[in-house]
C-alpha positions in Angstrom: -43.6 19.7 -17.3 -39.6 19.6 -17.4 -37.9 16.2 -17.6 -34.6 16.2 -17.6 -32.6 13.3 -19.5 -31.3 10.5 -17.4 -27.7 9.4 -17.4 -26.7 6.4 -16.2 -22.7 7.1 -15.3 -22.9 5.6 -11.8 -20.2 7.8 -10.0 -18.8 11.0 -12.0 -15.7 12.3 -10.0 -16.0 16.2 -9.3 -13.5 18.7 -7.1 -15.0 19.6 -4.0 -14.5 22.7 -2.5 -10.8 21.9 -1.2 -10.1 20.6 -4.3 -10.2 16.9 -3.5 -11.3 14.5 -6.3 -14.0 11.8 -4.7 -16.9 10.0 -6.1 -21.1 12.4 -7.6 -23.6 10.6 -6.6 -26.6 10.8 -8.5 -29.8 12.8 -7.2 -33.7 13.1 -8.3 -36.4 15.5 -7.9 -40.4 14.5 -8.1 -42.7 16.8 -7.2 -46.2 18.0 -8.9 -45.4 21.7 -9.1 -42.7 22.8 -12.1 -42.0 25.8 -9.7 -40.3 23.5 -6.8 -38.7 21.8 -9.4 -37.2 24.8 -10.2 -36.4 26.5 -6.7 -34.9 22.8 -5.5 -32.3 23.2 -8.6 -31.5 26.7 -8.2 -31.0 26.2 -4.4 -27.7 24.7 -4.0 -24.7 24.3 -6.4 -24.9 20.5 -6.4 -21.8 19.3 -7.4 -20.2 21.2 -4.4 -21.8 18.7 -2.3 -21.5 15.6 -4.0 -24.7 14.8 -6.1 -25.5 15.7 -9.4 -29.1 16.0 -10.8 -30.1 12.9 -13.1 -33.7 13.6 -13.6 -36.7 15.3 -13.1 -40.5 14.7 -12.9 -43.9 15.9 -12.0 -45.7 13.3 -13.0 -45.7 10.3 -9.9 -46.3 7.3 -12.3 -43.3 8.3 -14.7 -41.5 9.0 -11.4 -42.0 5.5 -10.1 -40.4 4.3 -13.3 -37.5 6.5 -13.8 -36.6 5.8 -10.3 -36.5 1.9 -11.1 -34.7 2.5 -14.3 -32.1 4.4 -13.1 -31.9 3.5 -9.4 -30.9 7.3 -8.2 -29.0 7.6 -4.9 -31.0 10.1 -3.6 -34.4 11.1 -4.3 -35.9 14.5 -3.4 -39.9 13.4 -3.2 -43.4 16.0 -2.7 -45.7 14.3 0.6 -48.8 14.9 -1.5 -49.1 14.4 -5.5 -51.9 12.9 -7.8 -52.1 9.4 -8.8 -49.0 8.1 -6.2 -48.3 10.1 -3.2 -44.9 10.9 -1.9 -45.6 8.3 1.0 -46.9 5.4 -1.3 -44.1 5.9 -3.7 -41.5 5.6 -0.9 -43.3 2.3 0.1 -43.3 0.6 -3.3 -39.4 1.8 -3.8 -39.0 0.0 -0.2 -40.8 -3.3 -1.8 -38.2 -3.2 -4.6 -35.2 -3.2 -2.5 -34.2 -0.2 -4.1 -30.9 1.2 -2.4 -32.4 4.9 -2.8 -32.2 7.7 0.1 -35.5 10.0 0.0 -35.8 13.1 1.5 -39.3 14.9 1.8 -40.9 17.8 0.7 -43.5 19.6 2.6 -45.2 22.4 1.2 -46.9 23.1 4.9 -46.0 21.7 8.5 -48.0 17.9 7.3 -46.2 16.3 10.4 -48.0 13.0 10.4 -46.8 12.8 7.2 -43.7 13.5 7.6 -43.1 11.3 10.6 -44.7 8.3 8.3 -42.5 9.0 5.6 -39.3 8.9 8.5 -40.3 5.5 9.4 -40.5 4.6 6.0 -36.6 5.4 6.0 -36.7 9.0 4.8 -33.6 11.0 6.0 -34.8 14.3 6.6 -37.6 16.6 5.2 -37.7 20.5 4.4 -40.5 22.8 3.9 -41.1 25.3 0.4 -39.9 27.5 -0.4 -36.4 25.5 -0.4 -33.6 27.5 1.1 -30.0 26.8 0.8 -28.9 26.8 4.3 -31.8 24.5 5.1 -30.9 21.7 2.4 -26.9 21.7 2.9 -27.2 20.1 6.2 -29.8 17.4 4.2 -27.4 16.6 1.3 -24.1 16.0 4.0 -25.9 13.8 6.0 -27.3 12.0 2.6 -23.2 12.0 1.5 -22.2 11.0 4.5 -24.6 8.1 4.1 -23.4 7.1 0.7 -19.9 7.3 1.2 -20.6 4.5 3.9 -22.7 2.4 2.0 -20.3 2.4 -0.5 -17.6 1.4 1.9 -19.4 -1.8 3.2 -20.4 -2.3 -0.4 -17.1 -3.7 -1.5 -17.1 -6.8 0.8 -20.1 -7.3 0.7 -19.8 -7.4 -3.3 -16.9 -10.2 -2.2 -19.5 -11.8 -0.5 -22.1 -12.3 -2.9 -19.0 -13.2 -5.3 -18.4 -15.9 -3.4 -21.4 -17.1 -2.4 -22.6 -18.8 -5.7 -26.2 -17.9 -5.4 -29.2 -16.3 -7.2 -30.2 -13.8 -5.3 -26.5 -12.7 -5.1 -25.5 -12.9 -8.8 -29.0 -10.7 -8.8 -27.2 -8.2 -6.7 -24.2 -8.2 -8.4 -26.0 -7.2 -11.6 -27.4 -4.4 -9.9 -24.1 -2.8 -8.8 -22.3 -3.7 -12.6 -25.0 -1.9 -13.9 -25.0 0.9 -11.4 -21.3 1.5 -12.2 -22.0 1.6 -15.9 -21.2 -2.1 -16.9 -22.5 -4.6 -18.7 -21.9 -8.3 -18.6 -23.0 -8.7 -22.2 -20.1 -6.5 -23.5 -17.7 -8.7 -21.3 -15.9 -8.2 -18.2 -12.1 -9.1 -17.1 -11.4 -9.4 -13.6 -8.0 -7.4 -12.9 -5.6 -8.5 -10.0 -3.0 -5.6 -9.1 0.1 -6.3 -6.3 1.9 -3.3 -4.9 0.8 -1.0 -7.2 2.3 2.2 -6.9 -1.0 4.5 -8.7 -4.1 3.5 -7.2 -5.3 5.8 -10.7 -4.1 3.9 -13.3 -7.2 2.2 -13.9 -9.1 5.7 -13.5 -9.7 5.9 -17.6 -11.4 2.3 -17.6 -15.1 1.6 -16.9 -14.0 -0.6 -13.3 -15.5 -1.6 -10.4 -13.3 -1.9 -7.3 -13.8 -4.8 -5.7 -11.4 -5.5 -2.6 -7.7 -3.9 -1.4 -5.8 -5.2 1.3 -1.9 -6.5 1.5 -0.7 -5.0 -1.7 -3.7 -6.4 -3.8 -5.8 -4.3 -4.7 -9.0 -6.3 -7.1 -11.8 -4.7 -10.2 -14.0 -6.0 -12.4 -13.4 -3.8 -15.6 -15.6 -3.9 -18.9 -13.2 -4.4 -22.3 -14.6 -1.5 -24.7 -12.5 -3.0 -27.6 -10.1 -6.5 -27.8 -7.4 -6.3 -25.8 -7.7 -2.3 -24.5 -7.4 -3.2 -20.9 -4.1 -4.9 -21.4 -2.7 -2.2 -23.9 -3.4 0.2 -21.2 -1.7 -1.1 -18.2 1.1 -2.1 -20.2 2.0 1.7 -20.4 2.4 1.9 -17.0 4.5 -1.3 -16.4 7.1 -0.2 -13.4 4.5 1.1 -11.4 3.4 -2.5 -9.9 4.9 -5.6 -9.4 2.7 -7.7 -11.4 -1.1 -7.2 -12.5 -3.3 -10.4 -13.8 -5.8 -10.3 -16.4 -8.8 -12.6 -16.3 -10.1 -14.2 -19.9 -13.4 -12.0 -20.9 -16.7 -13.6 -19.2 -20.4 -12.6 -19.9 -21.9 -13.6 -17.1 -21.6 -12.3 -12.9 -21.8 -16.1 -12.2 -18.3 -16.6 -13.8 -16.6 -14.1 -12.2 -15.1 -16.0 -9.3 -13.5 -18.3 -11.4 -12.5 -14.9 -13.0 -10.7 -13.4 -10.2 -8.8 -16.3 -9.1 -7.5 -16.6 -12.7 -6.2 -13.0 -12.7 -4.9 -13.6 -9.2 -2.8 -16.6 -10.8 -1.5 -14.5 -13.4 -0.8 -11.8 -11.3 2.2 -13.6 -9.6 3.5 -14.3 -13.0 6.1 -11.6 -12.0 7.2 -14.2 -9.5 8.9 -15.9 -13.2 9.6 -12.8 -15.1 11.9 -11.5 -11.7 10.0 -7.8 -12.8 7.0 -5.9 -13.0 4.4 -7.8 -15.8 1.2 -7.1 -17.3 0.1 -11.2 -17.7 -3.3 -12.6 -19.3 -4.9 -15.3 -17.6 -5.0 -19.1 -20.1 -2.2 -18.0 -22.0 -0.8 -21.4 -23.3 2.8 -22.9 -22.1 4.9 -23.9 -24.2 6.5 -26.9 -21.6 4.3 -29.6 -19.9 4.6 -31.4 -16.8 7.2 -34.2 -18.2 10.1 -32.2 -18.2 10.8 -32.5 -14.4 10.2 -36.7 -14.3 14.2 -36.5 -14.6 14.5 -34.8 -11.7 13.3 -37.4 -9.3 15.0 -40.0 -11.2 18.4 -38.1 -10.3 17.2 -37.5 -6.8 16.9 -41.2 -6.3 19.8 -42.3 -7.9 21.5 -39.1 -5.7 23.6 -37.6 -9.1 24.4 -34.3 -8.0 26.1 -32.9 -10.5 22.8 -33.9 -12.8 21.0 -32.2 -10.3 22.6 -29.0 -10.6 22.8 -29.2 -14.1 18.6 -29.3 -14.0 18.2 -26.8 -11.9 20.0 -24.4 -14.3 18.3 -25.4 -17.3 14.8 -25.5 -15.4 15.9 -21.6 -14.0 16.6 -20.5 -17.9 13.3 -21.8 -19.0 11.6 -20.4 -16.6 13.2 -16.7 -17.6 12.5 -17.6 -21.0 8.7 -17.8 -20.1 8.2 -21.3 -21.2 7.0 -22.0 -17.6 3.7 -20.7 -15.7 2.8 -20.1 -12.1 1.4 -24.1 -11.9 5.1 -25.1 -12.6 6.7 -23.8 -10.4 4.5 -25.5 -7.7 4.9 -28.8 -9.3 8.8 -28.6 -9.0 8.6 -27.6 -5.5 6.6 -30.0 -4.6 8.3 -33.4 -6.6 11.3 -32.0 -5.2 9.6 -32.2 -1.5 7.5 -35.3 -1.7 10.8 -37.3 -3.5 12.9 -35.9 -0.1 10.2 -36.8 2.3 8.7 -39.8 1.3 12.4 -41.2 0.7 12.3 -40.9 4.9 9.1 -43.1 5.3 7.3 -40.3 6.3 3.5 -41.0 6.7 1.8 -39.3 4.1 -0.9 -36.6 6.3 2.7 -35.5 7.4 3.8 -35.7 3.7 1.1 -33.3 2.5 2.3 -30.4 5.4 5.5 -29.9 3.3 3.6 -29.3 0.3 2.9 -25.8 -1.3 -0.9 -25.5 -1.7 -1.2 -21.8 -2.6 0.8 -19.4 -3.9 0.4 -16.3 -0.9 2.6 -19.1 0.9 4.8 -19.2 -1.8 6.3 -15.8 -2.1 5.6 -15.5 1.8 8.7 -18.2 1.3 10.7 -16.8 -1.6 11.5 -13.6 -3.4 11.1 -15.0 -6.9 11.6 -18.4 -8.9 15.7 -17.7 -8.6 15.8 -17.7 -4.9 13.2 -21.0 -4.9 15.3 -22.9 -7.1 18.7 -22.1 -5.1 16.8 -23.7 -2.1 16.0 -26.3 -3.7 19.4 -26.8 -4.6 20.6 -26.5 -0.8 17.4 -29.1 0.4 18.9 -31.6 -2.1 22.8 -31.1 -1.3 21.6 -31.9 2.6 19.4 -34.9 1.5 22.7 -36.7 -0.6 24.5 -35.4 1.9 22.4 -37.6 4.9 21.1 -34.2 6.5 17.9 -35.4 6.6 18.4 -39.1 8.2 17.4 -37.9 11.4 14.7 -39.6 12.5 12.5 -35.9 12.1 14.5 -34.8 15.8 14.8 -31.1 15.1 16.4 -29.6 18.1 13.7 -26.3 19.1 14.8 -25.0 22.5 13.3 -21.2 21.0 10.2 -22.4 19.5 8.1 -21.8 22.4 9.2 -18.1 22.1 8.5 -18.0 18.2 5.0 -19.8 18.7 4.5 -17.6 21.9 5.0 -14.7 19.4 2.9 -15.9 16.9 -0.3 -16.8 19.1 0.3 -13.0 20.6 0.7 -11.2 17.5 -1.2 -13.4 14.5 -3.4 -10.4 13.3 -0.7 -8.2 12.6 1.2 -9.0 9.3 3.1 -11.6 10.0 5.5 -14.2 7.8 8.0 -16.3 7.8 10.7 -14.0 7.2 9.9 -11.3 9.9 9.8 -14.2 12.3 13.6 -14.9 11.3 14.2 -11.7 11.4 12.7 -11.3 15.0 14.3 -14.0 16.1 17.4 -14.5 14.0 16.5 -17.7 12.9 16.5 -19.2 9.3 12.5 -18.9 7.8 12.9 -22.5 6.4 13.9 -23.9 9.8 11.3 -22.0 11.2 9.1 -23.5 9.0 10.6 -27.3 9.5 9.8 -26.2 13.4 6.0 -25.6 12.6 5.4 -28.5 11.2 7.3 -30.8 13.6 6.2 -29.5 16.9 2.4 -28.5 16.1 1.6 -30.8 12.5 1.0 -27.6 10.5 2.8 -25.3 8.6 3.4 -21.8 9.8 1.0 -20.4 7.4 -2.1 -22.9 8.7 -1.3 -22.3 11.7 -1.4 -18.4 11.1 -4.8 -18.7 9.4 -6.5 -21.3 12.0 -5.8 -18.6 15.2 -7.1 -15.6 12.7 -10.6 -17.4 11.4 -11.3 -18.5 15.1 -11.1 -14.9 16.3 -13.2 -14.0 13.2 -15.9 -16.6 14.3 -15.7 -15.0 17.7 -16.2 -11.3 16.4 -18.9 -12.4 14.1 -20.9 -14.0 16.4 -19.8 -11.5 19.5 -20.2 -7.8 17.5 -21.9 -6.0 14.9 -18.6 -5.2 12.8 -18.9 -4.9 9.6 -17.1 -8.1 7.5 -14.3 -6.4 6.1 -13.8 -4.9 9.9 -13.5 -8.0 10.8 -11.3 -9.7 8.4 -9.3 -6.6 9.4 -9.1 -7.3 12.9 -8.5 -10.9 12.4 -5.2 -10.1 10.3 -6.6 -9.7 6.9 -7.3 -6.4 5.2 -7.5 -7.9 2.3 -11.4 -8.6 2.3 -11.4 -11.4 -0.9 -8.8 -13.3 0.9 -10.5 -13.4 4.0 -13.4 -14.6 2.3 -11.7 -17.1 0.8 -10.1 -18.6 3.6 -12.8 -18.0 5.7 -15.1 -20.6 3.3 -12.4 -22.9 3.0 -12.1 -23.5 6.3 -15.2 -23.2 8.0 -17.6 -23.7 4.5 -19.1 -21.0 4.9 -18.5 -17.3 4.2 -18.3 -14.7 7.1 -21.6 -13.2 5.7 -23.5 -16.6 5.9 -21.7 -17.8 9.1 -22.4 -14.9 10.8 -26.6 -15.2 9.7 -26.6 -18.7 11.1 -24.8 -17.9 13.9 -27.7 -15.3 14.5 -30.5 -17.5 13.7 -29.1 -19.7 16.7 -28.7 -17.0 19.3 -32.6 -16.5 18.6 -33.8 -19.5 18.7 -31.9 -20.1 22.1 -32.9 -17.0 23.5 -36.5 -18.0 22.4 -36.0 -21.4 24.2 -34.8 -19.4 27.3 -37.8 -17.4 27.1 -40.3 -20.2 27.2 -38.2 -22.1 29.9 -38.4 -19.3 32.2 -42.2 -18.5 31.1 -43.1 -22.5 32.4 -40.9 -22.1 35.2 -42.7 -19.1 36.6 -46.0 -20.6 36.2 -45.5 -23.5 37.9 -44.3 -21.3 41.1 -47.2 -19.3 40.7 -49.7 -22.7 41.3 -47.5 -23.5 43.9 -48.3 -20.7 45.8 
C-alpha cells in the first residue's frame, strides 16, 4: 500500500494552461487496489485542471480519518472496499458536515450503486480503467463547483462573523484552518481602502474576507511580531490607508477585530496620505482639549475660534489626534450650534456624525472638515442660522426623486451636488429638514427594505443581494443590515422562510377542512 503524505496548504496558486494564476484545490484517492491508485494519478496532469493530489489510501478506515483530518475538496472513492464501502463512507462524511465533493469509481457497470452514491451527493462516476478524456469533463465540473462555493464562502464567512454564535465560531475554525491558520499563533484582521494591488498581501498566510467600495477585508496570521505591518509598509503609495487590528487568539474576537482595523484604516483621513496604522495605538491628546472651543462658541470670539481651529488642524498633522477625535470636534461644534437654536434634541442627534463611511462621504480629509467648520461658525456669529429651521427647497423633490430612483447605485452627497449643482452640506441640511433623516439614513433605510424584499422574494445569494440593494461591499451590508433590522440577512432571511412554511402549512389545512365540509354537504 502507497500513502502519500498530507499537506495541509489550503489553496496553492498554479498557472493554468493560459497562463492565469487562480486558486489548487486539494484532491484524494481511496480505493482497495494500489493499481487504480496508480492509473487515477497517471491519468491526468492535475495541476492543469486545478486540484492537486494530497493523499492516498487503500485502506477505508485510514481513509475515513485522513479525510476528516485534512478535509480534501474532492475525493476520488472505489463503490466496493473492505471494512467501509465507498457508499457508507460517503454517508458518514455526509454526517460530518464535511464540505467534500466525491466522485465514484466503478470497476464494472454497479448502477444501483452508483445511482445511491448520486443521491448521496456524488458528482459524477467513471468506470476502470480510468481514461483521461473521461475524467477531464469530472474534474471541470468539480472546479467549477469549488470556485462557486468559494465565491458564496466569503459572505457567508461575514455572516457567521457577525452572528456571535457557536455553531458559527465552529465554522469559522474550519475555514482558518482550511486556509492554513491558526488562532493559537494569532490573527490580525487587516482593513485595505483603494488599494491599488489586490497582491500585496499574496506572501502572507490571509484569508479574504469581503471587497466591495474600495475596501477590500482578511484575516491574516502574524508569523513573527510585527511582520504584517513591516510588510505593507513597503508598499505604502499603493492604497490610501490600510488598518491593522491588535493580535487575537480566538474566532470569537474577530468582529471586534475588524471594526478596529476598519477604524484605523481611515487614519489616512489625519495623515492627508496613504498610512499603514495599528489599531489601540495610544494618543497622546484627550478629549479636554476642545472644552475651549464651545466656551468661545458661546461667548461668539471669532478670532479665538480661528485661532483653535489652526492649532487643532496642526495637532492633528502632527498625529497627536485619532479617528475618535475628529468625530468629537465635529460633533461639539454641531450640538453647541444646534442646541444654541432650541432645537429638540431627536432633531439634535440627526446633525450628528455617528460613523465614519458618513464622514468622508462629507469631507476629503480632516483639512477640508475643519475649514467647514470654520464657515458653520462664521454663519452662526454671523445670525445665519436664526431662522427658525425655514430652509427654502423648491429642488428637493427632484434631488429626493433622484435618490428614491437611483439609491442602489453608488450614491453620495457630493455626486448629488454635482448632479444637481447644489452645495452637499445644503443638501444635507435639506435631508434632514424635509424628511428627519440625514441623507445617508435615508440612503440605507430605501436599500435594507429592498434587501428584506429580495431575501424573502428570491433565492439570491447574500452578497447578491447586498449587491443589488447598493452594497457590494458584503461586511457593510451585514452590518447595517443587523443594525437596523437586528438581525443579519442570513438569519432574517431563515425566519422569514420559517414563516412562509408555516403559512403555507396553515393554508394547506384551511383548504383541507374546507373541502371536507363541502364533501358532507353534498
Amino acid at each position: 500500500m502507497e500513502q502519500r503524505e498530507s499537506r495541509y496548504n489550503r489553496n496553492p496558486s498554479y498557472s493554468s494552461a493560459d497562463g492565469d494564476e487562480t486558486a489548487m484545490y486539494r484532491a484524494m484517492i481511496v480505493d482497495d487496489e494500489q493499481w487504480v491508485v496508480k492509473n487515477l494519478l497517471d491519468a491526468v496532469e492535475w495541476p492543469r485542471y486545478g486540484f492537486e493530489i494530497v493523499g492516498t489510501e487503500t485502506n477505508s478506515p485510514r481513509a475515513l480519518q485522513l479525510i476528516k483530518e485534512i478535509n480534501p475538496d474532492l475525493v476520488f472513492i472505489d463503490i466496493r472496499m473492505p471494512e467501509i464501502s465507498g457508499l457508507e463512507l460517503i454517508k458518514r462524511c455526509n454526517e460530518l458536515q464535511l464540505d467534500t465533493l466525491f466522485i465514484v469509481v466503478s470497476g464494472f457497470a454497479e448502477f444501483s450503486y452508483v445511482q445511491k452514491c448520486m443521491n448521496l451527493g456524488a458528482l459524477g462516476y467513471c468506470l476502470k480503467p480510468i481514461e483521461e478524456e473521461e475524467i477531464i469533463p469530472l474534474l471541470k465540473k468539480a472546479k467549477d463547483k469549488l470556485d462557486d462555493r468559494s465565491a458564496r464562502d466569503v459572505p457567508s464567512l461575514m455572516d457567521w462573523i457577525m452572528e456571535d454564535k457557536q455553531e458559527s465560531g465552529e465554522r469559522i475554525g474550519r475555514l482558518l484552518t482550511n486556509a492554513g491558520m491558526d488562532p493559537a499563533r494569532g490573527l490580525r484582521a487587516i482593513a485595505c481602502l483603494d488599494v491599488e494591488d489586490m497582491e500585496l498581501l499574496r506572501p502572507l498566510r490571509q484569508l479574504k474576507l469581503s471587497a466591495g467600495s474600495g475596501k477590500v477585508l482578511y484575516v491574516a496570521e502574524e508569523t513573527a511580531p510585527d511582520s504584517i505591518h513591516s510588510h505593507l509598509l513597503a508598499y505604502r503609495g499603493k492604497f490610501r490607508g490600510i488598518g491593522i487590528s491588535s493580535l487575537v487568539h480566538d474566532t470569537a474576537q474577530l468582529r471586534e477585530a475588524i471594526e478596529d482595523a476598519e477604524l484605523a484604516a481611515f487614519q489616512y483621513f489625519i495623515a492627508g496620505g496613504s498610512t499603514v496604522c495599528v489599531a489601540n495605538v495610544s494618543s497622546s491628546k484627550g478629549f479636554g482639549d476642545f472644552k475651549q472651543l464651545t466656551a468661545s462658541l458661546q461667548q461668539q470670539n471669532m478670532s479665538e475660534l480661528l485661532a483653535l481651529y489652526d492649532q487643532y488642524a496642526e495637532w492633528f498633522r502632527t498625529g497627536a489626534y485619532q479617528m475618535k477625535h475628529v468625530f468629537y470636534l465635529y460633533n461639539t461644534v454641531m450640538s453647541t450650534i444646534i442646541q444654541s437654536q432650541r432645537v429638540e434634541e431627536d432633531l439634535l442627534a440627526k446633525y450628528w456624525l455617528v460613523d465614519y463611511e458618513r464622514l468622508i462621504e462629507r469631507y476629503t480629509d480632516v483639512d477640508d472638515l475643519i475649514q467647514d467648520l470654520k464657515r458653520m461658525s462664521g454663519a452662526y456669529l454671523g445670525g445665519l442660522y436664526h431662522q427658525g429651521g425655514q430652509i427654502r427647497s423648491d429642488s428637493f423633490s427632484a434631488v429626493i426623486d433622484y435618490v428614491n430612483r437611483n439609491f442602489h447605485q453608488n450614491l453620495s452627497l457630493q455626486m448629488l451636488a454635482d448632479e444637481f449643482y447644489m452645495n452637499r452640506n445644503y443638501i444635507s441640511q435639506l435631508f434632514i429638514k424635509h424628511v428627519s433623516q440625514s441623507f445617508t439614513d435615508y440612503l440605507a433605510e430605501l436599500r435594507v427594505r429592498h434587501a428584506c424584499e429580495l431575501l424573502r422574494g428570491s433565492n439570491l445569494p447574500v452578497h447578491r443581494v447586498g449587491e443589488r440593494a447598493g452594497y457590494p461591499d458584503a461586511y457593510y451590508f451585514s452590518k447595517i443590515f443587523k443594525k437596523m433590522i437586528g438581525k443579519t440577512p442570513r438569519e432574517y432571511r431563515s425566519a422569514s422562510d420559517a414563516m412562509q412554511k408555516e403559512q403555507r402549512a396553515g393554508t394547506v389545512a384551511g383548504t383541507g377542512t374546507g373541502t371536507g365540509t363541502v364533501g358532507r354537504n353534498d
